[in-house]
C-alpha positions, 0 to 999 in steps of 0.5 A: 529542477527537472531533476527534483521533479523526477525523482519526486514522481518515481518515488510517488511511482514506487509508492503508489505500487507498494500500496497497490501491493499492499491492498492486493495482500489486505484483499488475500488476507481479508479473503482468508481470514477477515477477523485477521484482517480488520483486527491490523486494519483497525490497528493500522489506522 
């Protein structure tokens, strides 16, 4: 079980640091060119 949890929390790790990153990239993106940046946000969501 312990085991299970573990991995469980690195993968949430991981992923929580891919979103960090993605929201550092967004925020350069948004800086650089905002009309980019809203067009893939609104594309995304």
């Amino acid at each position: 079980m312990r085991l299970t949890y573990d991995r469980t929390r690195t993968s949430r790790s991981t992923a929580e640091r891919l979103t960090a990153r993605l929201r550092d990239l967004v925020g350069v993106l948004a800086g650089a060119s905002p009309r980019t940046t809203v067009a893939e946000l609104g594309a995304g969501a």
